[in-house]
Backbone and ligand atoms as CSV (ligand in chain L), in Angstrom:
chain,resi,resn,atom,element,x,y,z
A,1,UNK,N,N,4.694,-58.111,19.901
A,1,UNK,CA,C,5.617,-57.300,19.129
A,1,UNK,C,C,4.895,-56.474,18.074
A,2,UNK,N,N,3.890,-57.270,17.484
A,2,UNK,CA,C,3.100,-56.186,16.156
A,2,UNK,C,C,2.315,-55.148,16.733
A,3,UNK,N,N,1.750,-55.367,18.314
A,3,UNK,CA,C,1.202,-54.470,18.990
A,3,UNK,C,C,2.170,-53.487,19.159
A,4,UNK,N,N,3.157,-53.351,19.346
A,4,UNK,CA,C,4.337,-52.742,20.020
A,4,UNK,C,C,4.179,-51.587,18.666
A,5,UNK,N,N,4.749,-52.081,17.916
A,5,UNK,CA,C,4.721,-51.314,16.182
A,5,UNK,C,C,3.438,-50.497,16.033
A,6,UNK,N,N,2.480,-51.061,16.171
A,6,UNK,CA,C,1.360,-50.530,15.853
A,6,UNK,C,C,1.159,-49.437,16.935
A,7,UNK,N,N,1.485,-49.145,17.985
A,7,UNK,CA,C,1.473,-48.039,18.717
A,7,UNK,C,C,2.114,-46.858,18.305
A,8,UNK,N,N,3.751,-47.644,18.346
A,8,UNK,CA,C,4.913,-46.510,17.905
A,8,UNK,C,C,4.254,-45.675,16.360
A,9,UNK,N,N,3.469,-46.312,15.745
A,9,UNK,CA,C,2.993,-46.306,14.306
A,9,UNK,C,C,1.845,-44.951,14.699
A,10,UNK,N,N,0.933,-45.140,15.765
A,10,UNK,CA,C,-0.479,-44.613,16.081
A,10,UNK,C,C,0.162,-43.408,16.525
A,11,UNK,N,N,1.028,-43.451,17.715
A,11,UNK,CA,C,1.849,-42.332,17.864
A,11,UNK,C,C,2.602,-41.457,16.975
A,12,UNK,N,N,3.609,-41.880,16.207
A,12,UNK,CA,C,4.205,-41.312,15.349
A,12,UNK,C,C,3.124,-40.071,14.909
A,13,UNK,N,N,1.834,-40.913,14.113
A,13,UNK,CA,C,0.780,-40.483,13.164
A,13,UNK,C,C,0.531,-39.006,14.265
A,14,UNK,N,N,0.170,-39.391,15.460
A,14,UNK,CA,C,-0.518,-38.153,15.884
A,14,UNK,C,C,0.151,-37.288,16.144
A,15,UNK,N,N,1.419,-37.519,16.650
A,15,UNK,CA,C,2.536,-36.597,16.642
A,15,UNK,C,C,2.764,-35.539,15.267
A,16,UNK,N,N,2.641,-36.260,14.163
A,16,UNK,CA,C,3.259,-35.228,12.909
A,16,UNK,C,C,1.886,-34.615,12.651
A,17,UNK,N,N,0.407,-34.956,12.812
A,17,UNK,CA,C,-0.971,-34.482,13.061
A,17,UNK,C,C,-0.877,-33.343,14.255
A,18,UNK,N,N,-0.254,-33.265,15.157
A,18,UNK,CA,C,-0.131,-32.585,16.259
A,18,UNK,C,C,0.627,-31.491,15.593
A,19,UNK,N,N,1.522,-31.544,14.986
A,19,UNK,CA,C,2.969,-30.527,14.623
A,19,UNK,C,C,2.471,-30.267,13.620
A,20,UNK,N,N,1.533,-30.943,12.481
A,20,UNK,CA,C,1.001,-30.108,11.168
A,20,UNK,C,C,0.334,-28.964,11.931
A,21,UNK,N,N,-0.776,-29.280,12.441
A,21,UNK,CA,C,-1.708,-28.313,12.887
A,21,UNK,C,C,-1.285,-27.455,13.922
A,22,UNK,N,N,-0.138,-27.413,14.713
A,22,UNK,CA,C,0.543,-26.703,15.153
A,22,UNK,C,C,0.976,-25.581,14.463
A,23,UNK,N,N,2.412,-26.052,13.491
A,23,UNK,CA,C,2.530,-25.231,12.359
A,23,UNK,C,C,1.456,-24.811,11.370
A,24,UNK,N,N,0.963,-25.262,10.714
A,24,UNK,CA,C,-0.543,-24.741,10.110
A,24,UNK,C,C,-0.956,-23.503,10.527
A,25,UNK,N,N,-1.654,-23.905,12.007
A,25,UNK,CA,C,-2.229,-22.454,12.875
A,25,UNK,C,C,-1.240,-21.128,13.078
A,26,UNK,N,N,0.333,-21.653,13.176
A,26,UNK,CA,C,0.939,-20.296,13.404
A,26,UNK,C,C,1.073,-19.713,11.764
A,27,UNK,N,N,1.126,-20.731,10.836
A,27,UNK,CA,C,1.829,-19.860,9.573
A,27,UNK,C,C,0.336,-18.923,9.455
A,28,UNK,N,N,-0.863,-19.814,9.577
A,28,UNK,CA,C,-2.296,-19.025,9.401
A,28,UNK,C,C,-1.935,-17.786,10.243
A,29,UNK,N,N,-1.041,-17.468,11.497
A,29,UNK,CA,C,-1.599,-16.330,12.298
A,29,UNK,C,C,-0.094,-15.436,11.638
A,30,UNK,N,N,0.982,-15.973,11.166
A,30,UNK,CA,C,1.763,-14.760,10.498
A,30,UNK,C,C,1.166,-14.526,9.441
A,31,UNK,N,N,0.604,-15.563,8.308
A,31,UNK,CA,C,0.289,-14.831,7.257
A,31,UNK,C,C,-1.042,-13.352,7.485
A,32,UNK,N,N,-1.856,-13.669,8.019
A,32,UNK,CA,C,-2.718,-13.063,8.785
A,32,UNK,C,C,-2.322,-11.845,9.517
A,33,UNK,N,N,-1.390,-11.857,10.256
A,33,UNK,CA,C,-0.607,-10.476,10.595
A,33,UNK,C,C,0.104,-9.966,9.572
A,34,UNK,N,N,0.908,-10.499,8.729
A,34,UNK,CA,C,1.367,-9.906,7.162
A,34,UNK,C,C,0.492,-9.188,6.757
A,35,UNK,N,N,-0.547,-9.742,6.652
A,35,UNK,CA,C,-1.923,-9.227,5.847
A,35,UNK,C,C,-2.014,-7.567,6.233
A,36,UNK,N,N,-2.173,-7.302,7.670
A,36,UNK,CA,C,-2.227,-5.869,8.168
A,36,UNK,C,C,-0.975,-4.624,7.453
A,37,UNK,N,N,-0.119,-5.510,7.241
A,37,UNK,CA,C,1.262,-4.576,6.701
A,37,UNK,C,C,0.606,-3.734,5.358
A,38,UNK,N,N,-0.711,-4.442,4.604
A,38,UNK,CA,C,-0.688,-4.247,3.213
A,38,UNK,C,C,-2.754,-4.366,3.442
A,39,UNK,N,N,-2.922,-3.008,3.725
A,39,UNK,CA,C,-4.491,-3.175,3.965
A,39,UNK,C,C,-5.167,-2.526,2.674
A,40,UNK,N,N,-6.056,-3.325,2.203
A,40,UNK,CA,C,-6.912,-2.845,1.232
A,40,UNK,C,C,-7.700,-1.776,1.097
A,41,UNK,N,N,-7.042,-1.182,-0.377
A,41,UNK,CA,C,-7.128,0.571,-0.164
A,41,UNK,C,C,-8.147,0.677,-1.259
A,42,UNK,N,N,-8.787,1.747,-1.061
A,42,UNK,CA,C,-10.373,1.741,-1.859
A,42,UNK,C,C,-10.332,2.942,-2.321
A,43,UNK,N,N,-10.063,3.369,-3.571
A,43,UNK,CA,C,-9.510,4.049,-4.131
A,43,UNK,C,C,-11.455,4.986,-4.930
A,44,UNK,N,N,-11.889,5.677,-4.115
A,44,UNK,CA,C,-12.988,6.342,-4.405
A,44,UNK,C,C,-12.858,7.556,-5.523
A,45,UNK,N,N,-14.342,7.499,-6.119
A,45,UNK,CA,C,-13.932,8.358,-7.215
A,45,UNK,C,C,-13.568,10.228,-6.572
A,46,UNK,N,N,-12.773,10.757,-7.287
A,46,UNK,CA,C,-12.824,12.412,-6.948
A,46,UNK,C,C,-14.073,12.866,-6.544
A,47,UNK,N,N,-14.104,13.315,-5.484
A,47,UNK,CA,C,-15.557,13.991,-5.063
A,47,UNK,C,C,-15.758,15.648,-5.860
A,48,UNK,N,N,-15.083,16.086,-6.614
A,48,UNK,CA,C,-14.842,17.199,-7.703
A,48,UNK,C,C,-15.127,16.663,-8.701
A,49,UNK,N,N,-15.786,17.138,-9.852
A,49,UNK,CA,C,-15.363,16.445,-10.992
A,49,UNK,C,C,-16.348,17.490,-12.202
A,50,UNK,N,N,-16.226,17.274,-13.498
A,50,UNK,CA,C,-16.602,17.522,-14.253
A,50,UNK,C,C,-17.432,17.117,-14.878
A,51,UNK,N,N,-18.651,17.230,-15.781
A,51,UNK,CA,C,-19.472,16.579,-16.511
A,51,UNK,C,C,-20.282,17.161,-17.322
A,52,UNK,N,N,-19.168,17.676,-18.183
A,52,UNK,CA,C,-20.022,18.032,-19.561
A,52,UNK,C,C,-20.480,19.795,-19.546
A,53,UNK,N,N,-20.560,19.961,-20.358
A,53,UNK,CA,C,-20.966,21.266,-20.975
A,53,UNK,C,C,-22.975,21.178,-20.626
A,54,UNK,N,N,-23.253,22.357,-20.112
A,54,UNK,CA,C,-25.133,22.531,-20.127
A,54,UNK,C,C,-26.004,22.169,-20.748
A,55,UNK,N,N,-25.418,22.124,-22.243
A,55,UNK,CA,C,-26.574,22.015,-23.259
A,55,UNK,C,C,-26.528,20.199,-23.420
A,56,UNK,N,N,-25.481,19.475,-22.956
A,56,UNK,CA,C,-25.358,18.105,-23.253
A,56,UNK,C,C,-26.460,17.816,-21.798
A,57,UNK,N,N,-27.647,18.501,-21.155
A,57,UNK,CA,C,-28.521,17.758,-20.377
A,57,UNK,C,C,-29.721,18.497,-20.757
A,58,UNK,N,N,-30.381,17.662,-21.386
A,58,UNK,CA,C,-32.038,17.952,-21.691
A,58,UNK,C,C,-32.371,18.723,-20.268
A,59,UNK,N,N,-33.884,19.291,-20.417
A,59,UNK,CA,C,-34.826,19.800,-19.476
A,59,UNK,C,C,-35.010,18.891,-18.479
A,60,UNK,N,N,-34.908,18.891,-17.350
A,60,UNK,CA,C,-35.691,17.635,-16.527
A,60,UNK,C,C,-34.631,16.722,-15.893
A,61,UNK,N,N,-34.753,15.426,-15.214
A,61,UNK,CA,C,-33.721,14.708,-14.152
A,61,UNK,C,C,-32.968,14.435,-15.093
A,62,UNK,N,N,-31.904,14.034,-14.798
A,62,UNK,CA,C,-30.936,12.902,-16.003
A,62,UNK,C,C,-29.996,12.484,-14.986
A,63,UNK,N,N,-30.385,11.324,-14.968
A,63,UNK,CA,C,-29.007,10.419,-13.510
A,63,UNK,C,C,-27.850,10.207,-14.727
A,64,UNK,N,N,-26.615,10.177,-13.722
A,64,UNK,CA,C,-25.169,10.233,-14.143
A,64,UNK,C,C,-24.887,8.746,-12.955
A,65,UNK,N,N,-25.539,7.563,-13.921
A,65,UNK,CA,C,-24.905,5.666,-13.206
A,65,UNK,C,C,-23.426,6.392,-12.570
A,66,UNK,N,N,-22.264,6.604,-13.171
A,66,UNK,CA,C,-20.688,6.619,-12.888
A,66,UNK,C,C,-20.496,7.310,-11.881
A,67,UNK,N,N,-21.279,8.863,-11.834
A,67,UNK,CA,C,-21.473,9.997,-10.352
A,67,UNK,C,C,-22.567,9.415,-9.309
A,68,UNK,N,N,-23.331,8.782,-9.874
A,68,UNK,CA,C,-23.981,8.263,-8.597
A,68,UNK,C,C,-25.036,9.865,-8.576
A,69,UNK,N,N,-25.739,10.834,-9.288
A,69,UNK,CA,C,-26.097,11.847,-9.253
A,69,UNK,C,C,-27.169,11.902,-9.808
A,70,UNK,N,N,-28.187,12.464,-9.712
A,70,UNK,CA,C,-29.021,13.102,-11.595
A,70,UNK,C,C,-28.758,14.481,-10.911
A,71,UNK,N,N,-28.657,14.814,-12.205
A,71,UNK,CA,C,-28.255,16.481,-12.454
A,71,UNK,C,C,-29.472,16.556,-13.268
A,72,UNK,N,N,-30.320,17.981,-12.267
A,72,UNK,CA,C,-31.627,18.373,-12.302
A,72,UNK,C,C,-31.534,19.609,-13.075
A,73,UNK,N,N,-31.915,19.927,-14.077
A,73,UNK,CA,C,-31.832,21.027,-15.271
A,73,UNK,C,C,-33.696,21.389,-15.412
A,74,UNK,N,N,-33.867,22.766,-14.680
A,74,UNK,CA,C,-35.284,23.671,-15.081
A,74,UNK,C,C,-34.750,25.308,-15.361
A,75,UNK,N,N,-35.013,25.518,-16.558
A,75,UNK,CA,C,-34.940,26.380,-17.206
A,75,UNK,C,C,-33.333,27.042,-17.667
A,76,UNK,N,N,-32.934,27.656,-16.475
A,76,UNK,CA,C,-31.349,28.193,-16.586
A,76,UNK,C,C,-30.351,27.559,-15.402
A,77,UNK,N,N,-31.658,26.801,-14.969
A,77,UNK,CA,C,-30.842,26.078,-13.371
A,77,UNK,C,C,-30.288,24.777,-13.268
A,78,UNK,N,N,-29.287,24.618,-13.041
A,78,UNK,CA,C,-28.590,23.310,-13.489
A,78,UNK,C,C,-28.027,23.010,-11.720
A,79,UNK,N,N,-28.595,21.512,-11.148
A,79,UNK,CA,C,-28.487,21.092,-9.834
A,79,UNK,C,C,-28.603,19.824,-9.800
A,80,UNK,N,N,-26.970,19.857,-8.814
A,80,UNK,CA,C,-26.931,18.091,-8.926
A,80,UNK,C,C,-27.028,17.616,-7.088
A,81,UNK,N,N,-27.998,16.279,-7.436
A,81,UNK,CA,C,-28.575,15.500,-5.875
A,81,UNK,C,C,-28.157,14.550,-6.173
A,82,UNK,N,N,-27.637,13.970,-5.010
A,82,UNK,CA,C,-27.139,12.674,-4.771
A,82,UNK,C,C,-27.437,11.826,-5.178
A,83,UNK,N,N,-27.757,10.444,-5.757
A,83,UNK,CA,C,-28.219,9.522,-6.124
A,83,UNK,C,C,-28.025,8.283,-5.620
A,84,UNK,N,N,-28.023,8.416,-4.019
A,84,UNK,CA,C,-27.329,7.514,-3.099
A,84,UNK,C,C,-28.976,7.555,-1.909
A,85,UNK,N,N,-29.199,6.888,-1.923
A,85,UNK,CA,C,-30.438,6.681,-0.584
A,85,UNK,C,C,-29.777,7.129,0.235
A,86,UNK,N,N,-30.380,7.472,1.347
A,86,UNK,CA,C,-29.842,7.756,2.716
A,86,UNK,C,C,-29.975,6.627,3.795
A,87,UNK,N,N,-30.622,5.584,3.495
A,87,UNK,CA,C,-31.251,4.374,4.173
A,87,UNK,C,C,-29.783,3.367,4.405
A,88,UNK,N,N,-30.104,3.027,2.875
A,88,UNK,CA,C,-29.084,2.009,2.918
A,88,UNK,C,C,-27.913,1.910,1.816
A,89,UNK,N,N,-28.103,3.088,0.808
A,89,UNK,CA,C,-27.310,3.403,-0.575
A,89,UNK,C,C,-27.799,2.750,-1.026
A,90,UNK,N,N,-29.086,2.550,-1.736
A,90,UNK,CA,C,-28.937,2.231,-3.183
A,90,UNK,C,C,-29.546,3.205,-3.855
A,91,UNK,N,N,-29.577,3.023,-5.109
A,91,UNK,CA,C,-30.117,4.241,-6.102
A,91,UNK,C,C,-31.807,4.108,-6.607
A,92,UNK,N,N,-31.901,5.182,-5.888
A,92,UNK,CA,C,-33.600,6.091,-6.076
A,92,UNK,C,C,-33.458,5.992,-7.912
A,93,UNK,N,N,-34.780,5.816,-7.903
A,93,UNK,CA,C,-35.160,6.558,-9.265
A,93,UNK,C,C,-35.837,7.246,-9.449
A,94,UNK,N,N,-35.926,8.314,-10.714
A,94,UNK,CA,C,-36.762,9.212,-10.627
A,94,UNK,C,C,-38.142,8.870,-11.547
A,95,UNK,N,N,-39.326,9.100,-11.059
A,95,UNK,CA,C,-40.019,8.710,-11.219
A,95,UNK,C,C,-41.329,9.941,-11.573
A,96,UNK,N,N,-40.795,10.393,-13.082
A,96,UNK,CA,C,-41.746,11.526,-14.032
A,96,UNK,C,C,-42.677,11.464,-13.708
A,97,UNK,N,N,-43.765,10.886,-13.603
A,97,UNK,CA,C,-45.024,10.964,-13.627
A,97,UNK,C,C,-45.496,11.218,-12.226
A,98,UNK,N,N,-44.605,11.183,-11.291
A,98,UNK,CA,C,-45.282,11.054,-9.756
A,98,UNK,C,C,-44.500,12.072,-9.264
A,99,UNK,N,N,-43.191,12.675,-9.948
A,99,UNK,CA,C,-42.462,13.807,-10.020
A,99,UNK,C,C,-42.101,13.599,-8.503
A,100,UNK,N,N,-40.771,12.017,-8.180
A,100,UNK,CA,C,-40.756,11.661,-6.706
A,100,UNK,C,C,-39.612,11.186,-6.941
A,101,UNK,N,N,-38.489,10.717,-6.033
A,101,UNK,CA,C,-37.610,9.817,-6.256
A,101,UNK,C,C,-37.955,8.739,-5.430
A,102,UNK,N,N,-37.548,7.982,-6.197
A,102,UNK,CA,C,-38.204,6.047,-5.223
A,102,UNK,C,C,-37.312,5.406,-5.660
A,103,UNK,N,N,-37.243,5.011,-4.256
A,103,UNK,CA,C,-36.218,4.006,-3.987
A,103,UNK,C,C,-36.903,2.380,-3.931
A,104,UNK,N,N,-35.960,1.588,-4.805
A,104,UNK,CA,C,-36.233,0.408,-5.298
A,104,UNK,C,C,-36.537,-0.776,-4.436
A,105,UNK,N,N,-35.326,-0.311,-3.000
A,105,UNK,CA,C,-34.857,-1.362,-1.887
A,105,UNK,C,C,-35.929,-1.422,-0.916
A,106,UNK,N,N,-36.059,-0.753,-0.622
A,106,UNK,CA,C,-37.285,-0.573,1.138
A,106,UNK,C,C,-38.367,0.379,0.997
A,107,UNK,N,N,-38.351,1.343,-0.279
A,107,UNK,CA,C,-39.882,1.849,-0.249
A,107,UNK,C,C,-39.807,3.377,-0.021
A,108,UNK,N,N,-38.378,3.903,0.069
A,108,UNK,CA,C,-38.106,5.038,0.758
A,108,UNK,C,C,-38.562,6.156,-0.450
A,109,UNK,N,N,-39.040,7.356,-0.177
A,109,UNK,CA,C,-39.348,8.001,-1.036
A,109,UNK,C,C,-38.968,9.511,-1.198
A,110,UNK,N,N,-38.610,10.326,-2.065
A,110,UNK,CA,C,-38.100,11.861,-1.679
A,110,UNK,C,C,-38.859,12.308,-2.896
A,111,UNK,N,N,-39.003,13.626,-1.982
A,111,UNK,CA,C,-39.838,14.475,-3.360
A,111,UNK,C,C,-38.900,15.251,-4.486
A,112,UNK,N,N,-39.382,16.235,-5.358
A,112,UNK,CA,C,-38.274,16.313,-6.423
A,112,UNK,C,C,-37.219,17.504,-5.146
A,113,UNK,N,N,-37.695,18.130,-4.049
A,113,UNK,CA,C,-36.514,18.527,-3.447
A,113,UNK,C,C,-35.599,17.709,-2.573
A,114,UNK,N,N,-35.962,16.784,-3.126
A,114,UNK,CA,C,-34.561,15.037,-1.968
A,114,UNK,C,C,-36.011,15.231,-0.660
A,115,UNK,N,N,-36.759,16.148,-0.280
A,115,UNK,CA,C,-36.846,15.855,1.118
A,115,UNK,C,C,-37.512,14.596,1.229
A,116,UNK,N,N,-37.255,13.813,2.515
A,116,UNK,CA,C,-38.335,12.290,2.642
A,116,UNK,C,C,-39.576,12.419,2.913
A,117,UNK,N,N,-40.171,11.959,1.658
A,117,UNK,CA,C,-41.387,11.714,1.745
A,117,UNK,C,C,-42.171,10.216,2.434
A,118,UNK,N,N,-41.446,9.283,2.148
A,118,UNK,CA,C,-42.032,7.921,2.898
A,118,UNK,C,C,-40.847,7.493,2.872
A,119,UNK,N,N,-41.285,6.044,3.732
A,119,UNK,CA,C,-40.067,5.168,3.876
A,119,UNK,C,C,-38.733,5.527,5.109
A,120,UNK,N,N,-38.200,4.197,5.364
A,120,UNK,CA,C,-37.425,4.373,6.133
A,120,UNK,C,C,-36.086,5.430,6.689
A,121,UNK,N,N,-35.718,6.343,5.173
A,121,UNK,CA,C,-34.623,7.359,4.779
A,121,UNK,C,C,-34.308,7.862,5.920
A,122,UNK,N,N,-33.611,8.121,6.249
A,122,UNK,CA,C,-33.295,9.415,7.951
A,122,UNK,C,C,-33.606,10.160,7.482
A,123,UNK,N,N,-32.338,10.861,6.354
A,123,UNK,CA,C,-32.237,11.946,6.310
A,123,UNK,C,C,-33.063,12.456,4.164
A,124,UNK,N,N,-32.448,13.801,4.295
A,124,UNK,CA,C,-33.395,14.054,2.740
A,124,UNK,C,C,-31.880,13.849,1.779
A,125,UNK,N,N,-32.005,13.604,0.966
A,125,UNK,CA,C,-30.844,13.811,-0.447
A,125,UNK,C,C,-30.021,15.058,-0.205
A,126,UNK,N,N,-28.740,15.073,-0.492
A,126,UNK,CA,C,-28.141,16.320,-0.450
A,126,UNK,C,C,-27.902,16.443,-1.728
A,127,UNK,N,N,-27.678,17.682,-1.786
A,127,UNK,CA,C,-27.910,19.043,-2.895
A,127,UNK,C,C,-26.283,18.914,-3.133
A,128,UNK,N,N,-25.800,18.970,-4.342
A,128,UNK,CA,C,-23.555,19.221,-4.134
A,128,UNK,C,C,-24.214,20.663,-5.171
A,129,UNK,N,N,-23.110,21.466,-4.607
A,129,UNK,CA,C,-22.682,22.882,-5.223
A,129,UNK,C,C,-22.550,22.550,-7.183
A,130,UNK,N,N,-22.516,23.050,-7.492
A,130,UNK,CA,C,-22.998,22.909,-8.965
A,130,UNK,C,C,-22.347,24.468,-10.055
A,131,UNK,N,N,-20.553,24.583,-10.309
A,131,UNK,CA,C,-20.175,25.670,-10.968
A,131,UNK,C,C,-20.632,25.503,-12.213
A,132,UNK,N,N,-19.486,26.321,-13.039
A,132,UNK,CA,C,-19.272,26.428,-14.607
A,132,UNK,C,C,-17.781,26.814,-14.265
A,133,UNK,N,N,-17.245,26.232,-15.090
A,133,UNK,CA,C,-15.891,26.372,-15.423
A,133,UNK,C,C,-15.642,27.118,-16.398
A,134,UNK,N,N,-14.098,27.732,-16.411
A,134,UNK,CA,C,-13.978,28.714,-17.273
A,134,UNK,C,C,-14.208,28.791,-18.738
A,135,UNK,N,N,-14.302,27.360,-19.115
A,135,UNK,CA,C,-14.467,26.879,-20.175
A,135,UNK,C,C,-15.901,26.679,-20.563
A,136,UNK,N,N,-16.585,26.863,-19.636
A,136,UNK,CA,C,-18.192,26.623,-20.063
A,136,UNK,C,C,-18.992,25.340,-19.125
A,137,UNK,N,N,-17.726,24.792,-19.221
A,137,UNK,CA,C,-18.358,23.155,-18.760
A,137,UNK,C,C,-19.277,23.250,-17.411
A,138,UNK,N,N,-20.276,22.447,-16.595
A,138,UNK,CA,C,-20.497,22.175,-15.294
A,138,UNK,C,C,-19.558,21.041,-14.360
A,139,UNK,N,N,-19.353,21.957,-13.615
A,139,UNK,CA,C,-18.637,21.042,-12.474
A,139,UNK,C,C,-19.594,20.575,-10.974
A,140,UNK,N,N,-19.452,19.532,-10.388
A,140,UNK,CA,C,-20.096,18.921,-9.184
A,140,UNK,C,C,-18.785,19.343,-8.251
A,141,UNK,N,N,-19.190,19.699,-6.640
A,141,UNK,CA,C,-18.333,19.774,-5.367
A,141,UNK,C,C,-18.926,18.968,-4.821
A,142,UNK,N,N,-18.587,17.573,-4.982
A,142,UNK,CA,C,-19.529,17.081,-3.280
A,142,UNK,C,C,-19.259,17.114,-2.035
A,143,UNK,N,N,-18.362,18.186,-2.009
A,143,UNK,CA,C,-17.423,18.310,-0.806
A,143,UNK,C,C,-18.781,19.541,-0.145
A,144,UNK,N,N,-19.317,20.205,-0.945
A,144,UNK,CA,C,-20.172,21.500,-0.598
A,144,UNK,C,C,-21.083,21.050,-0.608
A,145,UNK,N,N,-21.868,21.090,0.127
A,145,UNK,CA,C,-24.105,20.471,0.404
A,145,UNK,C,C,-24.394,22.066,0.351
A,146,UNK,N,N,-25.826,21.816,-0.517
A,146,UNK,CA,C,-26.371,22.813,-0.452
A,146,UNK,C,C,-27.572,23.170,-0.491
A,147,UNK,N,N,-28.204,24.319,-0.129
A,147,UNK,CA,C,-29.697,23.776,-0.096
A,147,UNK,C,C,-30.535,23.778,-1.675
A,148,UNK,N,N,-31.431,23.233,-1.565
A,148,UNK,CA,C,-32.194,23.193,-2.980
A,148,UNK,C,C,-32.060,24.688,-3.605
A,149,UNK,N,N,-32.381,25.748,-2.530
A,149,UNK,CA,C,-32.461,26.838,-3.908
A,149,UNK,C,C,-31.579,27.861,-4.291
A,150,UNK,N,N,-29.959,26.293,-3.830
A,150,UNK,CA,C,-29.184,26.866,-4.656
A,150,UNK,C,C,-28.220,26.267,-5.953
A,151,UNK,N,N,-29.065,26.450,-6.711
A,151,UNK,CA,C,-28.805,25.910,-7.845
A,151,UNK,C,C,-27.581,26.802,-8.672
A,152,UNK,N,N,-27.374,26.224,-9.869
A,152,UNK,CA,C,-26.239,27.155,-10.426
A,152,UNK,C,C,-27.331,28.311,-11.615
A,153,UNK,N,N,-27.135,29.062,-11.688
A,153,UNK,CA,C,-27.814,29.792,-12.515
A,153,UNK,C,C,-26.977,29.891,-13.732
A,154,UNK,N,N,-26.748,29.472,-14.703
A,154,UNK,CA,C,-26.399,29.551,-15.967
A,154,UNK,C,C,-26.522,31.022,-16.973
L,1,FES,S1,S,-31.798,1.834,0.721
L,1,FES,FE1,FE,-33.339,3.135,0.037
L,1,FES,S2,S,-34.988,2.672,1.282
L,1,FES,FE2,FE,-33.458,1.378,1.995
């Protein structure tokens, strides 16, 4: 008789073990299809944008961390390059003394016109179009690539 119990008991157990993980797996596969109703949206910065008036960038590179850019200023020419590797995205630095951009990750290297100089890079840095607004200010298009010697003339 205690054998008898102890079955109905062993059974029971695997039965509601059977029906947890039953239910379990389907609520996992609606919540999981819910999930698609509401897909994670990545809200990128304006590829337009503004940054400052001319005289707020010294002579020479000056990276913009927030644009992901340095905006390259020689003489009256104000030009902004990507600040995105072409490898794998991360950010080149510029590197004064060797007058190069180098990249930190794999070795990749561009000269001060983005083109690749070493390293794995495909392709060279792109150039974004580079106005003045009516107001004076410089504006970035990164919607427009352009070649190095076209800078904005101020
Ligand atoms: S990400 Fe720049 S070299 Fe790989």
């Amino acid at each position: 008789m205690q054998k008898k119990n102890s079955h109905y008991s062993r059974r029971s157990f695997l039965q509601y073990l059977g029906w947890t993980a039953a239910i379990g797996t389907m609520a996992g596969a609606a919540v999981g299809s819910a999930r698609f109703m509401f897909p994670n949206i990545l809200y990128e910065p304006a590829k337009s944008y503004k940054i400052g008036r001319p005289q707020d960038y010294p002579e020479g590179v000056t990276f913009l961390p927030d644009k992901k850019i340095f905006l390259v200023h020689y003489g009256e020419s104000y030009k902004a390059l990507s600040a995105v590797c072409t490898h794998l995205g991360c950010t080149p630095n510029w590197a004064e003394q060797r007058r190069r951009f180098e990249c930190p990750c794999h070795g990749s290297m561009f000269d001060e016109k983005g083109v690749v100089i070493a390293g794995p890079a495909p392709r060279p840095l792109p150039w974004y179009l580079v106005t003045r607004t009516a107001s004076g200010r410089l504006s970035v298009d990164e919607r427009r690539i352009v070649s190095f010697s076209e800078g904005l003339i101020a």
